[in-house]
MIDOSE-1310 file (N, C-alpha, C; in nm, 2 decimals, decimal comma, always signed):
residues 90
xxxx	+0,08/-0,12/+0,00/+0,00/+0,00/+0,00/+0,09/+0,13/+0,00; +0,21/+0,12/+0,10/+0,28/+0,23/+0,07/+0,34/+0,29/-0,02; +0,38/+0,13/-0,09/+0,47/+0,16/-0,22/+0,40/+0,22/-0,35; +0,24/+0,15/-0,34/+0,13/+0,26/-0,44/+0,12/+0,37/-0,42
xxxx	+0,14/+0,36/-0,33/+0,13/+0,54/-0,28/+0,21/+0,64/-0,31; +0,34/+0,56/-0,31/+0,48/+0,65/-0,32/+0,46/+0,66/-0,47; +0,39/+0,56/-0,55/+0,42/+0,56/-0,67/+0,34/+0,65/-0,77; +0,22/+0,70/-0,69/+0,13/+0,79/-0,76/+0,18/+0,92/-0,67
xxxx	+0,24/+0,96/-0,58/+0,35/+1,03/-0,57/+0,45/+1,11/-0,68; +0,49/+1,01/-0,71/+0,59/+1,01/-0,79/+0,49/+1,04/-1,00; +0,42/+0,99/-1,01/+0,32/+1,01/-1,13/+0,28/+1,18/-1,07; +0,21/+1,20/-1,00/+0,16/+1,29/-0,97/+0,23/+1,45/-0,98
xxxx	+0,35/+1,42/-0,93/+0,45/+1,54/-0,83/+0,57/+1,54/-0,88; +0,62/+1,41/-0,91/+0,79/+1,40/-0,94/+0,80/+1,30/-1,09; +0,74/+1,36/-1,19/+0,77/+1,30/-1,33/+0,88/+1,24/-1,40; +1,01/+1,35/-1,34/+1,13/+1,29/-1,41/+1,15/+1,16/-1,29
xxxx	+1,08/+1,08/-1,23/+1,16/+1,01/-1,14/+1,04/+0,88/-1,23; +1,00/+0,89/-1,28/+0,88/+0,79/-1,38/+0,98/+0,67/-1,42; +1,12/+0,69/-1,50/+1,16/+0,61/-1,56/+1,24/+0,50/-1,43; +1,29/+0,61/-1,33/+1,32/+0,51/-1,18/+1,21/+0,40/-1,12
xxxx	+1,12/+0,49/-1,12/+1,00/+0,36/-1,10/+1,00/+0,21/-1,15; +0,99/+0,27/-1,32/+0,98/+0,11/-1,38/+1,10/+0,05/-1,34; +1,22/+0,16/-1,29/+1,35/+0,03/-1,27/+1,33/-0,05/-1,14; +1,27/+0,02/-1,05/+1,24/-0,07/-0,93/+1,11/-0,14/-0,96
xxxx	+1,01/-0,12/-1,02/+0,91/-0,22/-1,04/+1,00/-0,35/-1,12; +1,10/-0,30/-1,22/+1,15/-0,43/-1,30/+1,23/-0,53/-1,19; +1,34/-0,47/-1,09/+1,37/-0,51/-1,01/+1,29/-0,60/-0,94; +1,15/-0,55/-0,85/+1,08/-0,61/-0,75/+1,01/-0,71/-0,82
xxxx	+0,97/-0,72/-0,95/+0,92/-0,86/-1,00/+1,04/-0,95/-1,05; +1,20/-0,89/-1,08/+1,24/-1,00/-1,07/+1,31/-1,06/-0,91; +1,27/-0,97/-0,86/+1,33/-1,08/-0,73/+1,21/-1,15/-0,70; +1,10/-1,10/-0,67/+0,98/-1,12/-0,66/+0,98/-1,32/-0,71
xxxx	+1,00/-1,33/-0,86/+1,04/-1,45/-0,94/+1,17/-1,51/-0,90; +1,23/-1,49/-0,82/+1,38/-1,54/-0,80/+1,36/-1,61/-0,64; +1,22/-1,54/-0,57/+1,22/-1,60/-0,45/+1,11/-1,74/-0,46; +0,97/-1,69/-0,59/+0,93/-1,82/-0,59/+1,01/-1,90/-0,68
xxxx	+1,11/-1,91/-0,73/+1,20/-2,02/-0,79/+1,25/-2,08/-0,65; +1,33/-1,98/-0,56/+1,46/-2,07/-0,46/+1,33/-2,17/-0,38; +1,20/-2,06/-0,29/+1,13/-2,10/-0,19/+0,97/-2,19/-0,32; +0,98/-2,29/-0,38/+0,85/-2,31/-0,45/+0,72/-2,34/-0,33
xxxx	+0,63/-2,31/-0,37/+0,47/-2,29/-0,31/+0,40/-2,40/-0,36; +0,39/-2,48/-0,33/+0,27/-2,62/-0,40/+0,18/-2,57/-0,41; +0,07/-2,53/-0,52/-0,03/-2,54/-0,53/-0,14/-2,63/-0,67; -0,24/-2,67/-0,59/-0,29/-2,74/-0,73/-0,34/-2,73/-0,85
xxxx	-0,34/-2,59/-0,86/-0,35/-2,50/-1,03/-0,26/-2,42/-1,01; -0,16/-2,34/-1,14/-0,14/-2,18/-1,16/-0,21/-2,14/-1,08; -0,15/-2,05/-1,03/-0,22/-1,92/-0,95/-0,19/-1,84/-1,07; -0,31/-1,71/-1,11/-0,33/-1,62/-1,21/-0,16/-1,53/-1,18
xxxx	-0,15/-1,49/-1,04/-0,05/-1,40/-1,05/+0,13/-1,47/-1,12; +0,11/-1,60/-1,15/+0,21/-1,62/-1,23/+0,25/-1,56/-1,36; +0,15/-1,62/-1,44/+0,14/-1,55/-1,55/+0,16/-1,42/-1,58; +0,10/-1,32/-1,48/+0,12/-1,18/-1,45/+0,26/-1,13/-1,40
xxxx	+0,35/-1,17/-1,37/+0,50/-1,15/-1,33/+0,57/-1,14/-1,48; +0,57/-1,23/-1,60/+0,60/-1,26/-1,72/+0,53/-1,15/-1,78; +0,43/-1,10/-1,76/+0,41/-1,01/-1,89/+0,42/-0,86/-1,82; +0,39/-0,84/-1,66/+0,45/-0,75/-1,61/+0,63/-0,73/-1,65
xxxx	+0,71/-0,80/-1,63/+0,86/-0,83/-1,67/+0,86/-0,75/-1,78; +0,82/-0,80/-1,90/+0,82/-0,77/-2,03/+0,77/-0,61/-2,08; +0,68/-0,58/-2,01/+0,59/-0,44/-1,99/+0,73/-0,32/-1,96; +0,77/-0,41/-1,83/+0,80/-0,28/-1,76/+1,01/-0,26/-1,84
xxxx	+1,06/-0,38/-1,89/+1,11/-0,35/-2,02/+1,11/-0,26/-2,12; +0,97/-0,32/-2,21/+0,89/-0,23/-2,31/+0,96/-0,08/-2,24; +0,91/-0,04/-2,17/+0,83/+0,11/-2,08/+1,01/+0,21/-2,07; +1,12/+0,11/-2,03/+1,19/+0,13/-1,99/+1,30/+0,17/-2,15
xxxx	+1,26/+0,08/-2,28/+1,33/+0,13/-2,39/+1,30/+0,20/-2,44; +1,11/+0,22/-2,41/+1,08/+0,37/-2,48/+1,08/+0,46/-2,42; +1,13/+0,52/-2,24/+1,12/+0,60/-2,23/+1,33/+0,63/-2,26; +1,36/+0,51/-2,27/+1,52/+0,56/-2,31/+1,52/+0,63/-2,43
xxxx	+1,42/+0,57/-2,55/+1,42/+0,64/-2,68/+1,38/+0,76/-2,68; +1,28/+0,82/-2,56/+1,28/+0,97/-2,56/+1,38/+1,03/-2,49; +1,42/+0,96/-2,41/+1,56/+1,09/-2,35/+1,66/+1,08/-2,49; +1,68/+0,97/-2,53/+1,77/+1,05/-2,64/+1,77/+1,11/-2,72
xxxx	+1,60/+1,10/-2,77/+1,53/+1,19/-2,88/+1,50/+1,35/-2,83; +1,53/+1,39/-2,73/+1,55/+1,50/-2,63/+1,66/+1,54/-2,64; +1,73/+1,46/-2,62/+1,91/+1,53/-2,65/+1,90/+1,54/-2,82; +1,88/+1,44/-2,91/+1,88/+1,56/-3,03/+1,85/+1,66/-3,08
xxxx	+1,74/+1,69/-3,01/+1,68/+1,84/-3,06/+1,75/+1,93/-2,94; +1,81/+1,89/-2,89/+1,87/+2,01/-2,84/+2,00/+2,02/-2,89; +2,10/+1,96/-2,97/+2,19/+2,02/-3,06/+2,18/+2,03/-3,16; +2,02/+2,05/-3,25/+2,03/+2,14/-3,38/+2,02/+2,22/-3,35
xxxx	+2,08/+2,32/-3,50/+2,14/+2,42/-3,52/+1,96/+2,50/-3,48; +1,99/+2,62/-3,45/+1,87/+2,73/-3,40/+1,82/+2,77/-3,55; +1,94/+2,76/-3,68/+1,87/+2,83/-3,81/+1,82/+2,67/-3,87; +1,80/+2,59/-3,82/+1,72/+2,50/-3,90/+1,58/+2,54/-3,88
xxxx	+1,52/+2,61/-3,78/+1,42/+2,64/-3,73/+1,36/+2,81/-3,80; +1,47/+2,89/-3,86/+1,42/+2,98/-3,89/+1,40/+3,01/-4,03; +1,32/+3,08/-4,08/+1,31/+3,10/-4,22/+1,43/+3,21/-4,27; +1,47/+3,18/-4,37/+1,59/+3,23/-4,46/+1,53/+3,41/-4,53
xx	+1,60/+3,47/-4,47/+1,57/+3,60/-4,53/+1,62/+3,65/-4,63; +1,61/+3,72/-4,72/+1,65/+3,75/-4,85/+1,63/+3,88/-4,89
């Protein structure tokens, strides 16, 4: 509960801290999956939230290259030239 909290915190109030998030959400589902591998849980069907760790994993990947592809797409436009932007006088 706290950690939702902190994290619509962070959505809310502290935007540039967005791409930190997915790195600890990517973190906490892989430990998350590292402790049901060491410690396994018997149960007699999948539990739903299995499934949900695998495509959360993959999500928060996703989330993590596209917001890399905007920070660098940020840093491009900020070293063109200022007269690509201006119209040519004559």
């Amino acid at each position: 509960m706290i950690y939702a909290l902190l994290q619509w915190v962070v959505i809310l109030r502290y935007r540039s801290l967005i791409p930190l998030m997915w790195l600890v959400q990517l973190f906490e589902t892989l430990g998350r999956m590292l402790v049901g591998r060491i410690k396994p849980v018997t149960f007699a069907h999948t539990p739903p939230g299995a499934y949900q760790n695998y495509i959360y994993l993959v999500l928060a990947v996703l989330m993590l290259v596209y917001l890399y592809g905007v920070l660098i797409g940020r840093q491009n436009t900020k070293n063109k030239p200022e007269k690509l932007f201006r119209k040519d006088h004559k």
